[in-house]
C-alpha positions as CSV (number, residue, x, y, z in Angstrom):
1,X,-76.4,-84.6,-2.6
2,X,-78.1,-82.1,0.2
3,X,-78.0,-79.3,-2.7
4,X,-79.5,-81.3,-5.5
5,X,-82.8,-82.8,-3.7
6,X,-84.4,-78.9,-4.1
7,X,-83.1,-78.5,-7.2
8,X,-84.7,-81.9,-8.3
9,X,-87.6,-81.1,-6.5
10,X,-88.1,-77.4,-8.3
11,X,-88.0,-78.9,-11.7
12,X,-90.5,-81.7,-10.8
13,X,-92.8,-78.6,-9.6
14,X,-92.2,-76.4,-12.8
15,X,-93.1,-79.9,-15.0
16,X,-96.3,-79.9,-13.0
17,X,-97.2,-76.2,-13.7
18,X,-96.2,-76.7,-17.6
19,X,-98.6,-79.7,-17.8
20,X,-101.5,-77.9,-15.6
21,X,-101.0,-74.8,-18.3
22,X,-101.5,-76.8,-21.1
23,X,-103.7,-78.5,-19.6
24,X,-105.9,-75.1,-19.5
25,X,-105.2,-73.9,-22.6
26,X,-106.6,-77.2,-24.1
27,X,-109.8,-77.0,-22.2
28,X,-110.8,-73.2,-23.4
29,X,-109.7,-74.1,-26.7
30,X,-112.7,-76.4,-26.6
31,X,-115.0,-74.7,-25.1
32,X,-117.6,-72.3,-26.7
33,X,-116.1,-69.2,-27.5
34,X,-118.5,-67.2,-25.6
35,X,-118.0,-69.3,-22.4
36,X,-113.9,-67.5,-22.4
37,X,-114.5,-64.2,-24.0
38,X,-114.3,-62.6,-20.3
39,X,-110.5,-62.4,-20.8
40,X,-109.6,-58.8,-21.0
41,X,-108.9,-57.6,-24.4
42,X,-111.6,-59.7,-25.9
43,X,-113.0,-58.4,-29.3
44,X,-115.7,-55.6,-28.6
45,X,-116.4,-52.1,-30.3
46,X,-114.6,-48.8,-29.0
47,X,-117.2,-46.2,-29.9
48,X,-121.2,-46.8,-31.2
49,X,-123.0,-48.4,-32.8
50,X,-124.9,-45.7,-34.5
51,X,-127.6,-46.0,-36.9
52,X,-126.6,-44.0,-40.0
53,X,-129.2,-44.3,-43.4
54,X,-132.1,-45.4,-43.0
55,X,-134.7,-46.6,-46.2
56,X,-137.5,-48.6,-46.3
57,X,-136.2,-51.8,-46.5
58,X,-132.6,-51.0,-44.8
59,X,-130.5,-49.6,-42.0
60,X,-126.5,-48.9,-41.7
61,X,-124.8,-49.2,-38.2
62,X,-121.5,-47.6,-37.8
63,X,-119.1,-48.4,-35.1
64,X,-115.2,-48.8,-34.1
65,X,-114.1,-52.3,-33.5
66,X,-111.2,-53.1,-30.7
67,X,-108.9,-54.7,-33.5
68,X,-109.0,-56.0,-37.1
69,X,-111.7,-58.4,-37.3
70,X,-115.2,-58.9,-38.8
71,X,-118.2,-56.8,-37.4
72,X,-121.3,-58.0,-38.0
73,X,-125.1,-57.4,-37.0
74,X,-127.3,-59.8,-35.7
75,X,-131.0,-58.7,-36.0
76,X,-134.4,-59.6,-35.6
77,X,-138.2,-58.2,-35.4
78,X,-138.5,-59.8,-31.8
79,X,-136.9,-58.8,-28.7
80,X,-136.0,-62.4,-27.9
81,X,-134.6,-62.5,-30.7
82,X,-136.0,-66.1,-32.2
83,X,-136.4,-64.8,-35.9
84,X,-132.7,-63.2,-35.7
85,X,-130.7,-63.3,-39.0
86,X,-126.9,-62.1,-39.1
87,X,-125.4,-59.9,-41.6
88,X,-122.0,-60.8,-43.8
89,X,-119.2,-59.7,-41.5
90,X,-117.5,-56.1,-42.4
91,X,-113.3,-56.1,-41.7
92,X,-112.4,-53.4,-39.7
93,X,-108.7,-52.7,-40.8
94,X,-106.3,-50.2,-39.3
95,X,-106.1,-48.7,-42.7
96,X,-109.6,-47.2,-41.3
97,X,-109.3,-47.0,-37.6
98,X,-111.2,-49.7,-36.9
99,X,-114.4,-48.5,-38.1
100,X,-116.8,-50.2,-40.1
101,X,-120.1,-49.5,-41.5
102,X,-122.6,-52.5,-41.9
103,X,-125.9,-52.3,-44.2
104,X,-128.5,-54.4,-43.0
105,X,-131.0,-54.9,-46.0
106,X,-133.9,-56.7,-47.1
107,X,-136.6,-55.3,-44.4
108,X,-139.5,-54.4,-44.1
109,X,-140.6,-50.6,-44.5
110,X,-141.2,-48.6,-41.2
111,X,-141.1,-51.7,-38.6
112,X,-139.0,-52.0,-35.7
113,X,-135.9,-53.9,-35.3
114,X,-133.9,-55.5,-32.5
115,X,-130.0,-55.6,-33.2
116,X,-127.1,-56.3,-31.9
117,X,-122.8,-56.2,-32.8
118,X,-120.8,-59.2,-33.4
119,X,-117.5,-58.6,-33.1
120,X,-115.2,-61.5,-34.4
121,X,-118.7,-63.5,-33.9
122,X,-118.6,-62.5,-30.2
123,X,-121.7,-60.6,-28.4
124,X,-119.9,-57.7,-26.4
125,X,-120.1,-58.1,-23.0
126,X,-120.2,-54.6,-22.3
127,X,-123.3,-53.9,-23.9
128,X,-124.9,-57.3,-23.2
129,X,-128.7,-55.8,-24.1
130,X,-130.2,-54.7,-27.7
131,X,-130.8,-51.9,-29.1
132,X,-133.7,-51.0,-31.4
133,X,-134.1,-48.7,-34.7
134,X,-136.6,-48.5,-37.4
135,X,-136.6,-48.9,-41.0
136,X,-137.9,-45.2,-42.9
137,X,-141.8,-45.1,-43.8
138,X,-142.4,-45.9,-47.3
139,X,-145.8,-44.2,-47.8
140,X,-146.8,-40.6,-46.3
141,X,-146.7,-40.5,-42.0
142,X,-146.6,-37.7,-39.3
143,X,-142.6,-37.6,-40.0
144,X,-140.3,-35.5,-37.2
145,X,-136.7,-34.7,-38.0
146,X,-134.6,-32.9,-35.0
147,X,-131.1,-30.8,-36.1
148,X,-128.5,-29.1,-34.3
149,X,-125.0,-28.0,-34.8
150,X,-121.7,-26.5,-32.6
151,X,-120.8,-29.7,-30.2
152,X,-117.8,-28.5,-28.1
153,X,-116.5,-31.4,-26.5
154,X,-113.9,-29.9,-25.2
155,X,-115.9,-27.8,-23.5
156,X,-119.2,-29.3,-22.4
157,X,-118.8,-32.8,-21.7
158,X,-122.4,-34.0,-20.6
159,X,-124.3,-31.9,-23.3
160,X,-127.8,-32.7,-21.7
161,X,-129.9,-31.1,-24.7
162,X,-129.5,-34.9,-26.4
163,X,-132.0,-36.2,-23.4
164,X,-134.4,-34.0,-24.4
165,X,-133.8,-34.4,-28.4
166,X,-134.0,-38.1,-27.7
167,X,-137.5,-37.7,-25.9
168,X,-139.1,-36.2,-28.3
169,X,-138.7,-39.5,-30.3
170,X,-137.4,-37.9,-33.8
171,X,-137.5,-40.1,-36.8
172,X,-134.3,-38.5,-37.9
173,X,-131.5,-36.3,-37.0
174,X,-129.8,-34.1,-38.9
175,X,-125.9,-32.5,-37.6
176,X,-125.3,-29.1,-39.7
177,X,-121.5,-28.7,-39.1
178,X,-118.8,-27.7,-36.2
179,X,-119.6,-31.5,-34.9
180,X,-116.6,-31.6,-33.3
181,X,-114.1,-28.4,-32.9
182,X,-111.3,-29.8,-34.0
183,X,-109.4,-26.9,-35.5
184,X,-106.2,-28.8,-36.2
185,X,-103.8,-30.2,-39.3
186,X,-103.6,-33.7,-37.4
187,X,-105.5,-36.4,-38.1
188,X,-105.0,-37.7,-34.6
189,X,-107.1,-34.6,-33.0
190,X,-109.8,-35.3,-35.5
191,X,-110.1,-39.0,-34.5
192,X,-109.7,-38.5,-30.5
193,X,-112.4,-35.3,-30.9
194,X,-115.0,-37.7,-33.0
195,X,-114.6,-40.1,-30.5
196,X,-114.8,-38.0,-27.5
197,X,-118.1,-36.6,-28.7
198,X,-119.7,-40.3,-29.5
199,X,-118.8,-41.7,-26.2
200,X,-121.1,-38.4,-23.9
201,X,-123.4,-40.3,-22.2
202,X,-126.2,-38.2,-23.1
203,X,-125.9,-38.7,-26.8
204,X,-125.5,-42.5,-26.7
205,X,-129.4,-43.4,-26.7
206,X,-130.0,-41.4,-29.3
207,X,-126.9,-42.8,-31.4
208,X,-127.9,-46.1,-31.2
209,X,-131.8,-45.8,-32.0
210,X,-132.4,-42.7,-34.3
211,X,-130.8,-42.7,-37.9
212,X,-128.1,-40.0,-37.9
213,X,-126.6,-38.1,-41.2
214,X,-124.6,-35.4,-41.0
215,X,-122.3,-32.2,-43.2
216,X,-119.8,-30.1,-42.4
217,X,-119.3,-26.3,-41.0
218,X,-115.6,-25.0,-40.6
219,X,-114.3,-26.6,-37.2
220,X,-114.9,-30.1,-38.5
221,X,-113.3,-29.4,-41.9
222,X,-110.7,-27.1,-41.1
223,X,-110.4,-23.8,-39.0
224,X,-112.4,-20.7,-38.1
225,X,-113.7,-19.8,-41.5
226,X,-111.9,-22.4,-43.7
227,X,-112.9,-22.0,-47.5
228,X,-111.5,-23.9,-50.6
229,X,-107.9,-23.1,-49.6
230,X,-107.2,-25.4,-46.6
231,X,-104.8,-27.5,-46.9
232,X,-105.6,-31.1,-45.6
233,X,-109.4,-30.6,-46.5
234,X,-108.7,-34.4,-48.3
235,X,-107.6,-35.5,-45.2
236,X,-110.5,-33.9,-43.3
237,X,-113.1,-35.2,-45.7
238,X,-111.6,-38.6,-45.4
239,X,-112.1,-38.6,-41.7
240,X,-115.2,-37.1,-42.0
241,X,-116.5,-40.3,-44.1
242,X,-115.2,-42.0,-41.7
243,X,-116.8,-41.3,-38.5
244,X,-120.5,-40.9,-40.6
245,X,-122.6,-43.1,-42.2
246,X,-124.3,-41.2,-45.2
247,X,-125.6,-42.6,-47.7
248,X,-123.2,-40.9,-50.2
249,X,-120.5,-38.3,-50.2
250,X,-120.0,-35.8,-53.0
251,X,-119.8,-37.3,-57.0
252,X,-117.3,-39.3,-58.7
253,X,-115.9,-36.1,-60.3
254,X,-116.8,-33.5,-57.7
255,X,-115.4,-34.4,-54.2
256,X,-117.2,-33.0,-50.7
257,X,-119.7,-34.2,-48.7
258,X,-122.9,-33.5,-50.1
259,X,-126.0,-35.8,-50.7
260,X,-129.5,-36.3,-51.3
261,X,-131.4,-38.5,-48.6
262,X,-135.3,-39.5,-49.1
263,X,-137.2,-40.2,-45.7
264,X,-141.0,-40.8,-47.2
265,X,-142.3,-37.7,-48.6
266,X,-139.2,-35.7,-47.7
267,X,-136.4,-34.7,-49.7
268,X,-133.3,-33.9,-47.9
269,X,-130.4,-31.9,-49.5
270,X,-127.3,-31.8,-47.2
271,X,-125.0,-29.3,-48.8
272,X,-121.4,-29.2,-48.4
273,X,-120.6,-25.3,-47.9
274,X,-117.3,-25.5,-47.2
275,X,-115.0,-27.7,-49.7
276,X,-115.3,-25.5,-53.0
277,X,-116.4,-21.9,-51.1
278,X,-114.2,-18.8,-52.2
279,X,-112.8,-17.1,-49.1
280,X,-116.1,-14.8,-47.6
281,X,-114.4,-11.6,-47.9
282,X,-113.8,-11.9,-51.6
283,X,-116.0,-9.4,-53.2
284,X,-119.1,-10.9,-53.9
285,X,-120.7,-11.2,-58.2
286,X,-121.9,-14.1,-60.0
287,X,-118.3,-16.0,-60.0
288,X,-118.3,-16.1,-56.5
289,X,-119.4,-19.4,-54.8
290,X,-120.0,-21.7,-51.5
291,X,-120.6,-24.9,-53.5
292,X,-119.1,-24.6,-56.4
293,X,-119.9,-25.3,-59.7
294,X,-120.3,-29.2,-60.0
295,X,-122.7,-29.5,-56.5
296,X,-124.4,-26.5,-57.9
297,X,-125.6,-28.3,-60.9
298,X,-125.9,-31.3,-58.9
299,X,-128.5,-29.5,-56.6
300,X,-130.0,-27.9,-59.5
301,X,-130.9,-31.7,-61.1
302,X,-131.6,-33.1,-57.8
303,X,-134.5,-30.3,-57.2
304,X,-136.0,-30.6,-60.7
305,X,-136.2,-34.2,-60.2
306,X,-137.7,-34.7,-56.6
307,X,-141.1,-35.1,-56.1
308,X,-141.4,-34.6,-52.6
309,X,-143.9,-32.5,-50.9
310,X,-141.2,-30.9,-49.0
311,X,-137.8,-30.2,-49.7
312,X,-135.2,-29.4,-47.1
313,X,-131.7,-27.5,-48.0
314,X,-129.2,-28.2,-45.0
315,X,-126.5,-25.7,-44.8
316,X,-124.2,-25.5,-42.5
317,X,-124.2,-21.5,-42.3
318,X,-127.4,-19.3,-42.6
319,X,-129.3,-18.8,-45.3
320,X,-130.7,-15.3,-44.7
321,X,-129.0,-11.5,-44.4
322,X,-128.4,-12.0,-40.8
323,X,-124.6,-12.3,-40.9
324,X,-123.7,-10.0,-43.2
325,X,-120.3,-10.1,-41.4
326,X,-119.7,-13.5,-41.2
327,X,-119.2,-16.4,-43.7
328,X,-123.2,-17.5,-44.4
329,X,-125.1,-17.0,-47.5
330,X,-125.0,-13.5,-46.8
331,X,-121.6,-13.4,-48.4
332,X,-122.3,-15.1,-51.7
333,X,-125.5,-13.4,-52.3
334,X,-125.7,-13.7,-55.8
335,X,-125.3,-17.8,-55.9
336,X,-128.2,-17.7,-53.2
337,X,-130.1,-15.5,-55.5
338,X,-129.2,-17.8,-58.1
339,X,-130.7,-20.9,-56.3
340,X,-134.0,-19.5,-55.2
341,X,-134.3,-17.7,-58.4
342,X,-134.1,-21.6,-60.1
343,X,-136.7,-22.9,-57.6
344,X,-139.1,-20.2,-59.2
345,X,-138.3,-20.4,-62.8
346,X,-138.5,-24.4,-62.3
347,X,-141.6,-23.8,-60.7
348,X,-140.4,-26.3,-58.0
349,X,-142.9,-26.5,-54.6
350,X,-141.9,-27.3,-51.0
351,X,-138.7,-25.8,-49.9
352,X,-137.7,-24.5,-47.0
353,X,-133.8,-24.3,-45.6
354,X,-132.1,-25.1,-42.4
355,X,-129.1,-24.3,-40.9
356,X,-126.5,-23.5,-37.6
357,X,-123.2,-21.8,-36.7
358,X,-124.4,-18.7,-35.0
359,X,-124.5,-19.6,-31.9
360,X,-128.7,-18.9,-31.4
361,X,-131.9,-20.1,-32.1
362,X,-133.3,-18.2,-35.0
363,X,-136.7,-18.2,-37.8
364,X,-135.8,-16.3,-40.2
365,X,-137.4,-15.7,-43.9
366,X,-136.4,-14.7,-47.3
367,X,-139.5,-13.3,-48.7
368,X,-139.1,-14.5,-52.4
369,X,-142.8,-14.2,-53.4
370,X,-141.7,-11.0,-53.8
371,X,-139.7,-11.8,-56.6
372,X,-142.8,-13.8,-58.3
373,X,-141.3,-17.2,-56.0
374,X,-142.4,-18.0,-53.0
375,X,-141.0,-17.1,-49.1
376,X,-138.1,-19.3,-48.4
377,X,-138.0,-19.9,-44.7
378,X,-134.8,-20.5,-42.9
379,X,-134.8,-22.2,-39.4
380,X,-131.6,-21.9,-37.7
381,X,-130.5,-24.1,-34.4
382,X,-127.1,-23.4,-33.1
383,X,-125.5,-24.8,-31.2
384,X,-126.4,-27.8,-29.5
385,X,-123.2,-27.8,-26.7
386,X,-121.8,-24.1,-27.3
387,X,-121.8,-20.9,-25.4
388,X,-124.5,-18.9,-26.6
389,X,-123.9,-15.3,-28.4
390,X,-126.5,-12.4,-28.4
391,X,-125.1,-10.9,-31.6
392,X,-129.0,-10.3,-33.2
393,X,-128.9,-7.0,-31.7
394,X,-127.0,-5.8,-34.6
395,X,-128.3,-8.1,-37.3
396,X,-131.4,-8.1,-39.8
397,X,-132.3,-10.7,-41.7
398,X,-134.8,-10.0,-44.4
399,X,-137.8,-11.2,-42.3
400,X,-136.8,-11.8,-38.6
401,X,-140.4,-13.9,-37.5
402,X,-139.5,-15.0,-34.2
403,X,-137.5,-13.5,-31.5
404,X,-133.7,-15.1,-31.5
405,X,-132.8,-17.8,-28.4
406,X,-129.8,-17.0,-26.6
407,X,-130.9,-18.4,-22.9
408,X,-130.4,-22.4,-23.1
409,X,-128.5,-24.8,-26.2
410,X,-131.2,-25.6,-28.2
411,X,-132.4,-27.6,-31.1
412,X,-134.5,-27.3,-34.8
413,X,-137.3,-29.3,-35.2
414,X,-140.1,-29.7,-38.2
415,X,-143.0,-31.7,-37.6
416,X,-144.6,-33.1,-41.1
417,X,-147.9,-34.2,-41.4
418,X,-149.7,-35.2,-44.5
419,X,-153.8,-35.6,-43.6
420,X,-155.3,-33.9,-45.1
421,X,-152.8,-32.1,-46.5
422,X,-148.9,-31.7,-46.5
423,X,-148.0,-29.5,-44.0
424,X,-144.7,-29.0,-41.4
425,X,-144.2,-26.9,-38.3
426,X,-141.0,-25.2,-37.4
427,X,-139.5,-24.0,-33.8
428,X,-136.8,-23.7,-32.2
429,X,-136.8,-26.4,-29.0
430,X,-134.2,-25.5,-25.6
431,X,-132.4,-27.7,-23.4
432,X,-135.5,-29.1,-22.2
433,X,-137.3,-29.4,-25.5
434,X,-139.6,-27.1,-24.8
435,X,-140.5,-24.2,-27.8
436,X,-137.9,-21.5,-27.4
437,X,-139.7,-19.7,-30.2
438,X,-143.3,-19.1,-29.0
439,X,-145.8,-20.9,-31.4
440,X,-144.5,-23.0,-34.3
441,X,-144.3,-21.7,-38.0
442,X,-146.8,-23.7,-39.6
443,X,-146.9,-23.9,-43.3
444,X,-149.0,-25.7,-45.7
445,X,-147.4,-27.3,-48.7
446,X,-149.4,-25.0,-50.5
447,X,-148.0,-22.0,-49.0
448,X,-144.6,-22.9,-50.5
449,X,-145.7,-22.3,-54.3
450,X,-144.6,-19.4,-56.9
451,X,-146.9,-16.1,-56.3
452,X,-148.0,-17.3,-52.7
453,X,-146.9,-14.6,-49.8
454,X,-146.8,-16.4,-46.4
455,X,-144.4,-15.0,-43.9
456,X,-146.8,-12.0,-43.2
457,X,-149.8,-14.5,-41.4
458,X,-147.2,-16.5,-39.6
459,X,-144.9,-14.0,-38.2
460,X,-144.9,-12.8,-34.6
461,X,-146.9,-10.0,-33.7
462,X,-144.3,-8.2,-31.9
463,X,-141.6,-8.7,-34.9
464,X,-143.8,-7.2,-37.0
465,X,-144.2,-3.9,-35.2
466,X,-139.8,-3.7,-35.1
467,X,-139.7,-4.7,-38.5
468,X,-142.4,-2.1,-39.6
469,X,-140.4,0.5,-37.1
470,X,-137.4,0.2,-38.9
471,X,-138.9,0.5,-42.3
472,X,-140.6,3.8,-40.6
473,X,-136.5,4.5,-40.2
474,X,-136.5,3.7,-36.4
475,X,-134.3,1.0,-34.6
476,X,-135.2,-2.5,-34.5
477,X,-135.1,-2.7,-30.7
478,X,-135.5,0.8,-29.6
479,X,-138.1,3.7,-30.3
């Protein structure tokens, strides 16, 4: 009897703690869900938001979830949010890592909107505050679109050049390829390098406020120099689509990454340079291509048809002579050729390129008005967390108007206005967002039409002199 009073005794105790448990579980199952979420492992996102698309009555927010459960935006035109409204949820599904992409439509054009994530109908407690976008203008505006490329991770965690990209207060920006250096066959480095990069601090802000779209260069589709011939570039693609929220990504019949985004009176061609491109060192003749033949005709339709005043070609790799060694344009010269020679039989106004990879800040021109067109100005930004690389010692592109930038990361940036006339500025910004390429480029609308020569007003004094030294058969830099 002396042994069976504790034993009595622990059973009575471990009825008591059975009751009391159920006891709990019943009262948080009727309580609001909100008033329990602090549990650990509740439903939140992993990496964003960040605002993808943007038109003038819509915005996209990407994001990873924490598991596989509806993601939904609450928004609203006041910060208290008392007009909010709340979006159909979006599954995220393991078959997709989680990550969702949710539209947000029937807005008003360029206004301001609070929003916030749902995730299984549950405000994250770790970004308890809202954040706050705007839909694209629908009518003509000062419009500012910022661009970078080369993001090593890997290398440069903190990347501060996004604090001063984000102070500037760009309506758009634009990431021209090597996002992320992944340089890998696995899907899993892809993934943990896309995430690594979305989660540095400086960049955040930015994410979450300024529409982002983005292509490709070679360390985010394959390796160093990857053409047509690598071998999980559908893999790659599919993570790419993945971690971005374009508003499109190749054609039905022609797979890559390219698209045409409108922002107002800006046309914005994102080219995908790397999924059809023969290898650079074939020889080059009028088979040989970077974007093969079904975007080519795609970019040749999309042109004739836009009627913006200006017309921006994004390409991951340069678009002038510069690096005749490398993989750019200088390496499939007659396609190039082929393009700008289209723009002038098609008579088609405004365009101007952009582009990264080379580790500088560049302005460089193709002077196509000699060729009855018009100068086609390329303004280069590379990279944006990178080392730097002082190789335009031994390069000349066709018109060099500004010195390169090799002291600081640095950023493109073109500043549109529209009164009186179109017109757009481009420079090179550093780490600080100050102009790393003395006065802007500006350029009238009207400047960028067949028989008008431009570069020659705009271009710095001192360039001029090299350039006219070497045409003397000097050196560039020297005597």
């Amino acid at each position: 009897m002396e042994h069976e009073a504790p034993r009595l005794m622990e059973k009575t105790m471990h009825r008591r703690n059975l009751l009391r448990g159920g006891a709990a579980l019943a009262f948080l199952a009727a309580l609001p869900r909100r008033l329990y979420a602090a549990a650990v492992g509740y439903p939140r996102l992993l990496d964003g938001p960040m605002i993808g698309a943007t038109t003038p009555d819509s915005f996209t927010v990407w994001s990873r979830a924490s598991g596989a459960f509806g993601v939904a935006v609450e928004y609203a035109t006041r910060r208290d949010f008392a007009d909010a409204k709340i979006t159909v949820p979006v599954a995220a599904t393991q078959d997709n890592d989680l990550c969702t992409v949710v539209e947000v439509s029937g807005l008003k054009p360029d206004t301001d909107y609070y929003y916030r994530i749902k995730a299984d109908g549950i405000d994250d407690r770790h970004q308890p505050l809202a954040f706050r976008t705007r839909t694209a203008p629908d009518r003509p505006r000062p419009i500012r679109i910022a661009f970078g490329s080369c993001a090593r991770v890997q290398l440069y965690p903190e990347q501060p050049v996004f604090e001063a990209i984000a102070a500037m207060e760009p309506d758009l920006f634009l990431w021209l390829g090597d996002n992320i250096y992944a340089d890998s066959d696995s899907e899993t480095a892809y993934s943990a390098l896309y995430s690594r990069q979305r989660g540095v601090s400086a960049l955040v802000p930015l994410l979450r406020s300024v529409p982002q779209l983005a292509i490709w260069d070679d360390h985010d589709f394959g390796y160093n120099d990857s053409d047509r011939h690598n071998g999980v570039k559908a893999m790659t693609r599919r993570l790419f689509d993945r971690w971005w929220a374009n508003p499109a990504s190749g054609l039905p019949d022609t797979p890559g990454i390219f698209f045409r985004h409108s922002f107002g009176p800006v046309d914005i061609f994102m080219l995908d340079g790397r999924y059809h491109r023969d290898p650079p060192s074939a020889p080059d003749g009028p088979e040989k291509t970077m974007l093969g033949a079904g975007q080519k005709a795609w970019l040749k339709r999309e042109l004739k048809a836009s009627k913006a005043a200006f017309k921006i070609l994004a390409s991951g790799t340069g678009w002038s002579l510069a690096e005749k060694g490398g993989d750019s344009w200088a390496a499939y010269l007659h396609e190039r050729n082929e393009i700008l020679d289209f723009i002038r039989d098609e008579g088609i106004g405004g365009c101007l390129g952009i582009s990264g990879d080379v580790h500088q800040g560049e302005v460089n021109c193709v002077p196509w008005s000699e060729r009855g067109g018009y100068d086609f100005y390329d303004l280069v930004s590379s990279g944006l967390a990178q080392y730097l690389a002082p190789k335009f010692v031994d390069q000349h592109p066709e018109v060099r108007l500004r010195a390169p930038w090799v002291r600081s990361t640095n950023f493109g940036l073109l500043e549109f206005s529209f009164d009186p006339e179109p017109r757009v500025e481009l420079s090179v910004r550093d780490v600080i967002g100050a102009s790393a390429s003395g006065e802007p480029v500006r350029l009238r609308a009207a400047d960028l039409v067949n028989g008008k020569q431009s570069w020659r007003a705009v271009i710095d004094p001192d360039e001029l002199e090299r350039r006219e030294r070497v045409e003397r058969g000097g050196s560039y830099y020297g005597e």
